[in-house]
C-alpha positions as CSV (number, residue, x, y, z in Angstrom):
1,X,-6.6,-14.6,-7.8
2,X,-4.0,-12.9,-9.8
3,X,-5.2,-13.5,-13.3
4,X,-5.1,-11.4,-16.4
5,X,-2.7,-8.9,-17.7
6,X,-2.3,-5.6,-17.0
7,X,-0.8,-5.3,-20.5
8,X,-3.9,-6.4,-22.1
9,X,-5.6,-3.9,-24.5
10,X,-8.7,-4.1,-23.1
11,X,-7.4,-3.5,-19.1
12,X,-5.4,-0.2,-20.5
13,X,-8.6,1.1,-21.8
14,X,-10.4,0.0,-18.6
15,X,-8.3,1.8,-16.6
16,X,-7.9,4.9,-18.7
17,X,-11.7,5.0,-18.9
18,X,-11.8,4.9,-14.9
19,X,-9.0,7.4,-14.2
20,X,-10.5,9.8,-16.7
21,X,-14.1,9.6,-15.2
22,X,-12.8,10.5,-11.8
23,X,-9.8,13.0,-13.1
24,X,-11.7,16.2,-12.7
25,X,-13.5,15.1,-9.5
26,X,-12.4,16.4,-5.8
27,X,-14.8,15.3,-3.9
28,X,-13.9,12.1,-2.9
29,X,-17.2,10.7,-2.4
30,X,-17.3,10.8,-6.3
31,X,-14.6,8.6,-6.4
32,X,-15.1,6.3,-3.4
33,X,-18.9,5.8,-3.1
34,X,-18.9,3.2,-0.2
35,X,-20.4,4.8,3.0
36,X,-19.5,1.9,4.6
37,X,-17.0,-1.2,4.7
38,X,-17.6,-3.3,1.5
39,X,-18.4,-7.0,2.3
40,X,-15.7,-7.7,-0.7
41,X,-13.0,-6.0,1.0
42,X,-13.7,-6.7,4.8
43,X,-11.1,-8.8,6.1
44,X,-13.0,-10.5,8.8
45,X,-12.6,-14.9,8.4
46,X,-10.3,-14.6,5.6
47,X,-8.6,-17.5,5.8
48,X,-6.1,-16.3,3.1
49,X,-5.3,-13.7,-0.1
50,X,-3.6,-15.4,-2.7
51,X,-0.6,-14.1,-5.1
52,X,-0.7,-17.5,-7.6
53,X,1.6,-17.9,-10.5
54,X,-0.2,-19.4,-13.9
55,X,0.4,-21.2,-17.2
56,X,0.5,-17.8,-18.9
57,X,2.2,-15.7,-16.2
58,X,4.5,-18.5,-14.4
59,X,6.2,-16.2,-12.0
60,X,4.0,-14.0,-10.0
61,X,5.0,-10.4,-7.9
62,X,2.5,-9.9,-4.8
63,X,2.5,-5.7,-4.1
64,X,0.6,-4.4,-1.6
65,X,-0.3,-0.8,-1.3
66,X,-1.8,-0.1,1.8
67,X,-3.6,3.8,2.1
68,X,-4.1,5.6,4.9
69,X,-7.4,6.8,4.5
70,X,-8.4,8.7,7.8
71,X,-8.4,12.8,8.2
72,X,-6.6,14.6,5.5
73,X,-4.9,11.5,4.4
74,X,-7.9,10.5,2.2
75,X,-6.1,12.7,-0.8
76,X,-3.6,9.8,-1.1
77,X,-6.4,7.7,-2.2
78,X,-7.8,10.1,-4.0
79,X,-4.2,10.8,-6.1
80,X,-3.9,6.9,-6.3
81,X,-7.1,6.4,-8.2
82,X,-7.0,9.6,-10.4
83,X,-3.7,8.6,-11.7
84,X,-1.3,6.6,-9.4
85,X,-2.6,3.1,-10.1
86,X,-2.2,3.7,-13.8
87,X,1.1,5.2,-13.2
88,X,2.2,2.6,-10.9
89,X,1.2,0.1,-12.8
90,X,2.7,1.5,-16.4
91,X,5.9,2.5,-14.8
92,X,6.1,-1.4,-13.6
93,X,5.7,-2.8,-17.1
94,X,7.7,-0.3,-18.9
95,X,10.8,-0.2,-16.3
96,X,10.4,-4.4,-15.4
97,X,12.2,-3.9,-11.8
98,X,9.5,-7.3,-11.6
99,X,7.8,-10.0,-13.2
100,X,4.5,-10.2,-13.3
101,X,3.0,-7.8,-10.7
102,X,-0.1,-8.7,-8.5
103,X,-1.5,-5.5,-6.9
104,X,-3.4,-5.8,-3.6
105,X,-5.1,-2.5,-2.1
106,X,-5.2,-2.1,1.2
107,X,-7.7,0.6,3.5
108,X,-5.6,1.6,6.7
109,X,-7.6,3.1,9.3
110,X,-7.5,3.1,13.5
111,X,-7.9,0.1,15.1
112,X,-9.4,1.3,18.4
113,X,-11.7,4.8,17.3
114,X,-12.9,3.3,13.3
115,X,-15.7,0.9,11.9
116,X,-13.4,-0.4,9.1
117,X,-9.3,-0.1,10.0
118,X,-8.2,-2.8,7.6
119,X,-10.0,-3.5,4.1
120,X,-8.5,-5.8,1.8
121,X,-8.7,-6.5,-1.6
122,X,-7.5,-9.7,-3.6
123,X,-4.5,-9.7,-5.4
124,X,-5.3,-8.7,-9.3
125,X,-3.3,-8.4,-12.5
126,X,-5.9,-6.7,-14.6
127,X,-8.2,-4.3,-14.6
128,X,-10.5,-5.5,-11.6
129,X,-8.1,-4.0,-9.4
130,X,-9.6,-1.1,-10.2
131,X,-13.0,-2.3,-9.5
132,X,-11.3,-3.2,-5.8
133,X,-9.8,-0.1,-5.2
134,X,-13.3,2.0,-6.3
135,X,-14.8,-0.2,-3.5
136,X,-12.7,1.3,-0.7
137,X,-14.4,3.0,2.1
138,X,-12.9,6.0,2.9
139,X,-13.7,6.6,6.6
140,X,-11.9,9.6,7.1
141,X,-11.8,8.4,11.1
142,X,-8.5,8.2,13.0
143,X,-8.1,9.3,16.6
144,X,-6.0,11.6,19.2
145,X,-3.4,8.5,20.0
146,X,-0.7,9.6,17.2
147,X,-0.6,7.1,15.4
148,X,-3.0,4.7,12.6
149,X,-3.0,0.9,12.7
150,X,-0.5,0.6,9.8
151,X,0.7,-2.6,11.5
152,X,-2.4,-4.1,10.4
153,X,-1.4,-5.1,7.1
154,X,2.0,-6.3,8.3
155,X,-0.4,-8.8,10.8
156,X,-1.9,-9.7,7.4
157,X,0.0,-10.2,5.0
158,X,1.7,-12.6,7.5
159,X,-0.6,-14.5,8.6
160,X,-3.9,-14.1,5.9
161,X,-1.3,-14.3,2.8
162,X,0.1,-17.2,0.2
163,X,1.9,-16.4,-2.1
164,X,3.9,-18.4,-4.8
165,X,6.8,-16.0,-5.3
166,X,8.2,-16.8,-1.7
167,X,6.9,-20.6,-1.4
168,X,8.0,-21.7,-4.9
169,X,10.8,-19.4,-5.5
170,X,12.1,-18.1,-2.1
171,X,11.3,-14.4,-3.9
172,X,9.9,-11.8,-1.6
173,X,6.8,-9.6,-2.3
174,X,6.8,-5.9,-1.3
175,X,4.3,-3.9,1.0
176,X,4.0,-0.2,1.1
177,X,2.1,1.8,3.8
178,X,1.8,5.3,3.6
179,X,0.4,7.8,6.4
180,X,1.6,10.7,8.2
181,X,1.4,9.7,11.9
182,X,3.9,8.0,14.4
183,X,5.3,4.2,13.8
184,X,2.4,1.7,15.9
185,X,3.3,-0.1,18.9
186,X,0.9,-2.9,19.5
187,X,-2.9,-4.6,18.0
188,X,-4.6,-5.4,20.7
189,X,-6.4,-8.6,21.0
190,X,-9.9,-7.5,21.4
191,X,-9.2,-5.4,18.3
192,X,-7.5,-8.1,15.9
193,X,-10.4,-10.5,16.8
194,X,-13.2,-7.7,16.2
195,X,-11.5,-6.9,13.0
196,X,-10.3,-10.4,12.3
197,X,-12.7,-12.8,13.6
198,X,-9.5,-14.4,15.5
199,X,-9.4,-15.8,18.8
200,X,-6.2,-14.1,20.1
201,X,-5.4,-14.1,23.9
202,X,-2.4,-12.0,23.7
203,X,-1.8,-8.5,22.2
204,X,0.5,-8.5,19.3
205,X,3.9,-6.3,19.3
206,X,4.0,-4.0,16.4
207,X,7.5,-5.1,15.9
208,X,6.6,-8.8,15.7
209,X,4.0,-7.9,13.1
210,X,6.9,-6.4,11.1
211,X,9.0,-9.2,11.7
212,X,6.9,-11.7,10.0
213,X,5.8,-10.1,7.4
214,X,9.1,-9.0,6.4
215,X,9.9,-12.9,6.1
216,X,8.3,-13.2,2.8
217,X,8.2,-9.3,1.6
218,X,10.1,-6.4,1.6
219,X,7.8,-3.9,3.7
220,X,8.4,0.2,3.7
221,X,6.7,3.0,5.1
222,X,6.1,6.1,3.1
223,X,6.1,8.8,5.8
224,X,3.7,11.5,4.1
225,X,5.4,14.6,4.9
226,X,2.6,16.8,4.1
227,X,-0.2,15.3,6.4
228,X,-0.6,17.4,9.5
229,X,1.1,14.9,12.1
230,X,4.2,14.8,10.2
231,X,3.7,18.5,9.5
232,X,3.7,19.6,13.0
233,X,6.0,16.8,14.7
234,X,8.1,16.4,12.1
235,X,10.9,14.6,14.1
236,X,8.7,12.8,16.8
237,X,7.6,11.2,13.4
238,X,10.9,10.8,11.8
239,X,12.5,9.6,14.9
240,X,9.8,6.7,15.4
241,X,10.2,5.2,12.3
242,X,14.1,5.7,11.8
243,X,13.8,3.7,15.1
244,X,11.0,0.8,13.9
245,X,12.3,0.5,10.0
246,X,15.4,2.0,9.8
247,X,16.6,2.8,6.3
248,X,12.9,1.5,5.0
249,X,11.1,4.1,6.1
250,X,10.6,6.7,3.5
251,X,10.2,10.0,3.3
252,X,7.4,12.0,0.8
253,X,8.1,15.2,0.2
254,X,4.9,15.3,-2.7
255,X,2.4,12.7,-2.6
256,X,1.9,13.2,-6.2
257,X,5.0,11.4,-6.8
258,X,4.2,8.6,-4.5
259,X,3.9,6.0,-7.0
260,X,7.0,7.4,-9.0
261,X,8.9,6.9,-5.6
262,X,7.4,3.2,-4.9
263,X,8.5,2.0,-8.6
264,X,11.9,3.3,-7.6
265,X,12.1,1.6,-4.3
266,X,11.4,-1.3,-5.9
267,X,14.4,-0.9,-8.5
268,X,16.8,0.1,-6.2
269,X,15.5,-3.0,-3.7
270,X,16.0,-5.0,-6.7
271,X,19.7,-3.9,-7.5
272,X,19.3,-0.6,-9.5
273,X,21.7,2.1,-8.8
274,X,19.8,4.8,-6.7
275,X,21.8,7.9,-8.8
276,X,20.6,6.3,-12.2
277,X,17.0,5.7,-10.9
278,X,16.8,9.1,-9.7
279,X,17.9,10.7,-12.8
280,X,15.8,8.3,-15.2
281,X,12.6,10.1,-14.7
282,X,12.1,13.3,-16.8
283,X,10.1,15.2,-14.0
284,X,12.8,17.8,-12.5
285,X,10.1,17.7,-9.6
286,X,9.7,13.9,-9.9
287,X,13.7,13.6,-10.1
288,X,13.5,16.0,-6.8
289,X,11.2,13.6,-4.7
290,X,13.0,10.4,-5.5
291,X,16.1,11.8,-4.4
292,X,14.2,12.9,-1.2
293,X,13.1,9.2,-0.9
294,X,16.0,7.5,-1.6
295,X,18.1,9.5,1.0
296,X,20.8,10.5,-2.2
């Protein structure tokens, strides 16, 4: 997958047709319509999700986006598909921290409490990334253990994941999960092979997960500082994921900025200067939030 452009005229008016249908809307049901997991994004016997380079676009970018889209968290989603994915996407193209962006959307969800903790869509360069993302499910589930299954992707993308950037290039990707809930610990077997279709006899360390995906991408947490976990155990959620990522995990202080802070993760990752990042958006309250990010 991967195909298309994103600067092509007729994705832009795709996606400005799809993020103007939806930008009055706050009922998310409006915007997400899927009352249940979409067979399109369930990751069950995927054998992989390819990030491929082409003729026209030689040297592919594999981003993932994984949302947390339990509780209160499904606003995120919401934001995302209002305006972030144009925003994300634009800001990509206009600032060129990368070539060629491939997007992936990712659902997070509980492993042990929901029906669909991991949905998946391909990786896309056009507008039928937005046709992916407007198939999520959003579950609104989660549990009482203090925590989401955001190590689910990082299982993925390491394992269920090719992409030519790293094999051809030795370039890594980049993975972003976002939720407001305490760093994971461990997928248990029985859960990876319900949600999987594996045949795993061992549970897998949280840690391990983020260990091998971070072989072939740069992976971050955005800690969500308005969600009620991180709300009302603000440290016990600070402290866990100082301790898992260190200077990767990422601090929100507006989740209308999130995708103003991922484009700047990416250019500082990719050699910017944090100060001059920062300051090159026009947004005092944008400028505010990056700074917040960044740690500057």
């Amino acid at each position: 997958m991967g195909g298309g452009s994103w600067t092509a005229p007729d994705t832009q008016a795709s996606v400005r047709s799809y993020t103007k249908s939806v930008a009055n809307t706050t009922n998310v049901n409006q915007v997400f319509r899927k009352s249940s997991l979409s067979e399109v994004l369930n990751p069950k016997g995927v054998i992989m999700r390819e990030s491929c380079d082409d003729a026209e676009k030689p040297e592919s970018t594999p981003i993932i986006v994984g949302l947390d889209v339990t509780g209160s968290m499904g606003s995120i989603a919401m934001h995302i598909a209002k305006q972030g994915l144009d925003d994300i996407m634009t800001s990509i193209f206009e600032r060129e921290p990368v070539t060629n962006p491939q997007v992936m959307f990712m659902g997070i969800g509980d492993a042990l409490y929901d029906d669909a903790p991991l949905q998946v869509s391909q990786f896309e360069a056009d507008f039928r990334i937005v046709e992916q993302l407007s198939n999520l499910y959003v579950e609104r589930g989660g549990g009482g253990n203090d925590t989401e299954s955001y190590d689910l992707p990082w299982y993925f993308a390491a394992h269920h994941t090719k992409i030519d950037s790293f094999e051809k290039r030795g370039q890594k990707g980049y993975i972003f999960t976002m939720g407001d809930e305490t760093a994971p610990e461990v997928l248990h077997a029985n859960d990876l092979n319900r949600i999987m279709g594996t045949n795993l006899q061992q549970d897998v360390d949280s840690v391990d997960s983020l260990r091998l995906a971070s072989e072939k991408y740069h992976v971050f947490h955005l800690i969500i500082e308005e969600g009620y976990c991180a709300r009302t155990h603000p440290k016990r959620v600070r402290d866990s994921w100082q301790q898992l990522m260190h200077n990767r995990a990422i601090f929100v202080d507006n989740y209308y900025n999130v995708s103003q802070i991922i484009i700047s993760v990416i250019q500082v990752s990719e050699g910017a200067d944090p100060e001059q990042v920062a300051n090159s958006w026009d947004d005092l309250s944008i400028q505010k939030s990056v700074r917040h990010a960044l740690n500057i």
